[in-house]
C-alpha positions in Angstrom: 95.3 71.2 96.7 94.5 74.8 98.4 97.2 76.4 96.4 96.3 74.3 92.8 92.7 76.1 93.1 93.7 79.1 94.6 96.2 79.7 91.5 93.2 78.5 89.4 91.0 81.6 90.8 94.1 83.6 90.5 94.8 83.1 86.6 90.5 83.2 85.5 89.6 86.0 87.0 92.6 87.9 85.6 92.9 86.3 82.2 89.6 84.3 81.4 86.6 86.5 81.5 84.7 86.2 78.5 84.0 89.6 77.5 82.4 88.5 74.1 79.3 90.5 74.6 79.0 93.6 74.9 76.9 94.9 77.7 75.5 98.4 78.4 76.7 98.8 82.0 80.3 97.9 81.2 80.5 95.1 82.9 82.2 91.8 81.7 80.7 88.1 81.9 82.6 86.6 83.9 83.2 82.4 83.3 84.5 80.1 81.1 81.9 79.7 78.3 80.5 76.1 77.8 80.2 74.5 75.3 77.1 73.0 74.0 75.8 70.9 70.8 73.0 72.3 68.5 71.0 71.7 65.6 71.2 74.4 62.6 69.8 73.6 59.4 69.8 69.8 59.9 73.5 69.7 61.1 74.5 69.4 64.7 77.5 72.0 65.6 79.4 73.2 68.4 78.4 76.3 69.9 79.6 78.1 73.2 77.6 80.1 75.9 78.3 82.1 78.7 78.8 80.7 82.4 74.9 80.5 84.2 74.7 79.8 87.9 72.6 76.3 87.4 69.8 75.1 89.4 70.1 75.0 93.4 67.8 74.3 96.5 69.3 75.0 99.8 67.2 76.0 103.2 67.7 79.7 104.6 67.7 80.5 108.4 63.6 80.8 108.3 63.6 76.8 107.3 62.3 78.6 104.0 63.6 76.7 100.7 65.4 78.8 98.6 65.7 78.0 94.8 66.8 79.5 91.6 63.5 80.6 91.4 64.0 82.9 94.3 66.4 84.8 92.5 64.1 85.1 89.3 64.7 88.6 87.8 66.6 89.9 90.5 70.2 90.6 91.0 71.9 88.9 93.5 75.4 88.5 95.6 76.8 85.2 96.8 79.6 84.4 99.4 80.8 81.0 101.5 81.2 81.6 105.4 80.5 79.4 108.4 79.2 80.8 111.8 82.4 79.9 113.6 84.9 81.1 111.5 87.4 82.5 113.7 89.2 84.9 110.8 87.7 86.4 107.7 84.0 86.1 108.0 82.9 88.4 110.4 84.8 91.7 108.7 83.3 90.3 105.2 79.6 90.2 106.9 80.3 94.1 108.5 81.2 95.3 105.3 78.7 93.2 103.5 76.3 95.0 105.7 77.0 98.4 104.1 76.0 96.7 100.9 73.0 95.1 102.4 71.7 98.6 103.4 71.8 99.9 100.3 69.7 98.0 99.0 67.8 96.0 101.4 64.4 98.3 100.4 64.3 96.7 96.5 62.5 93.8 96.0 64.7 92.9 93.2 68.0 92.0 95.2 69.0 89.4 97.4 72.2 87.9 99.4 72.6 84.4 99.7 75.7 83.2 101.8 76.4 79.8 101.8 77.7 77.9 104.9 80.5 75.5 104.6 79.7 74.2 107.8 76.8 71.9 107.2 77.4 70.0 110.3 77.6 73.0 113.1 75.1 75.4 111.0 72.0 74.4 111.4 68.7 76.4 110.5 68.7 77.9 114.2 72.7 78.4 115.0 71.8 80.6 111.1 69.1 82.5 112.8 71.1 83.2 115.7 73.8 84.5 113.4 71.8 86.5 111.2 69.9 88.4 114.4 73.5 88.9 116.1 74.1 90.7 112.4 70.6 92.5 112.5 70.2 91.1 109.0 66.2 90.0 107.7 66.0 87.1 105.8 63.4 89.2 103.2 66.9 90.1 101.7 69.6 87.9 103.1 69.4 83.9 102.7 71.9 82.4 104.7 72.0 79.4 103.3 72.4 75.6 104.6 72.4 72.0 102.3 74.0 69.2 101.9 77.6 69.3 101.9 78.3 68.2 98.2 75.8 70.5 96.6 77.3 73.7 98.7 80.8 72.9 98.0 79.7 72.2 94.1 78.2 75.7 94.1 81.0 77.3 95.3 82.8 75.9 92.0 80.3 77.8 89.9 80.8 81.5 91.8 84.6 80.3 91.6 85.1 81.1 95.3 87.2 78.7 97.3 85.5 76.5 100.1 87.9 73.7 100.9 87.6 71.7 104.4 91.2 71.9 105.6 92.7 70.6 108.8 95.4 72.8 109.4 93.2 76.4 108.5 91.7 78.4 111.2 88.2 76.8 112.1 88.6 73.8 110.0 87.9 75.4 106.6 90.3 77.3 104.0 88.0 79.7 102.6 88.3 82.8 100.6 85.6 86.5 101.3 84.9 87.4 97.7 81.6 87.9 96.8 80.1 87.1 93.1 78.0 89.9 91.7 75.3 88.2 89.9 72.5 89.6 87.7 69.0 88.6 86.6 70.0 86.3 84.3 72.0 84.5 86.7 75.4 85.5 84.9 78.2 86.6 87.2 79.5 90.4 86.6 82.0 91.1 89.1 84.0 89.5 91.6 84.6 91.5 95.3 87.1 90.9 97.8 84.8 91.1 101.0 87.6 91.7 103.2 87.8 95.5 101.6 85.5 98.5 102.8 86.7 100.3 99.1 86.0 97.0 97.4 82.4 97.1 98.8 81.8 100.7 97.3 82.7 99.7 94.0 80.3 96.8 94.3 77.5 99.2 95.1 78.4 101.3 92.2 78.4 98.1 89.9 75.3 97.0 91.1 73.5 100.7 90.2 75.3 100.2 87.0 73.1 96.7 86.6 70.2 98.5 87.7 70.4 101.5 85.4 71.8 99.9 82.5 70.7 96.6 81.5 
């Protein structure tokens, strides 16, 4: 199963971006389009639109719910962790942290990482992570839920979260990180696990900010 969706990732983000707009930062729409049935001139037709993070509620490490409407006109990243994770997570959250600096001072950008460890991450073991990361949640949601709804949403930022026996921890897990803008469309993918990759996330995220 692990390697059906990670070959799924694998051939969309290299060959299925739709790239049908054109946007002033350069940066592609990335998604398959949907399609959706409309009325034009009295005749109902097929018409397709780009990939939009839907509706979410999850509760952040403050207890605070945390909704779509929190990320209203801002941009945004989003990442899967869990608190124990004995590999990848803690060198994703360092260099995340570089990221998190940069912009921590505008109140028009947010991080929300999603645990896929409902049952060990509570609201207080999330706390005690984010102060071990010196991270304020002002600017960084970590995120808790019930199970189905955070492994859904990890579907729609096409980032694998798969509970997995025989993976370190429990959890097969990838540390890319969806670059999301104000209209909820994701614009880049990042693989957390690289300090280069985290520059050029910074750079795309000025590009959001001075271009569209």
């Amino acid at each position: 199963m692990k390697f059906i969706l990670l070959a799924f990732v694998f051939c969309f983000l290299f060959n299925a971006c739709s790239e049908s707009s054109v946007y002033p930062s350069g940066l592609p729409v990335i998604g398959f389009k949907q399609l959706v049935e409309k009325e034009v001139n009295g005749k109902t037709i097929i018409d397709s639109i780009e990939h939009v993070i839907p509706p979410f509620t999850f509760v952040d490490q403050d207890s605070s719910i945390i909704t779509e409407k929190t990320v209203k006109g801002k941009v945004f990243l989003a990442d899967f962790f869990f608190t124990s994770c004995p590999t990848i997570c803690p060198k994703v959250k360092k260099n995340m942290k570089s990221v998190y600096n940069e912009f921590k001072d505008r109140d028009d950008f947010l991080i929300l990482s999603h645990s896929i460890d409902v049952k060990y991450d509570t609201v207080g073991r999330l706390a005690w992570y984010a102060s071990k990361f010196n991270i304020s949640s002002d600017t960084w949601h970590l995120l808790t839920g019930k199970k189905d709804d955070i492994y859904k949403m990890s579907y729609e930022y096409y980032i694998t979260a798969l509970e997995a026996d025989d993976a370190p921890g429990g959890f097969d897990h990838s540390g890319y990180v969806a670059l999301v803008d104000k209209n909820r469309k994701i614009r880049g993918m990042y693989d957390g696990t690289n300090k280069e990759k985290m520059k050029e996330l910074i750079r795309d995220i000025n590009l959001l900010y001075d271009y569209e």
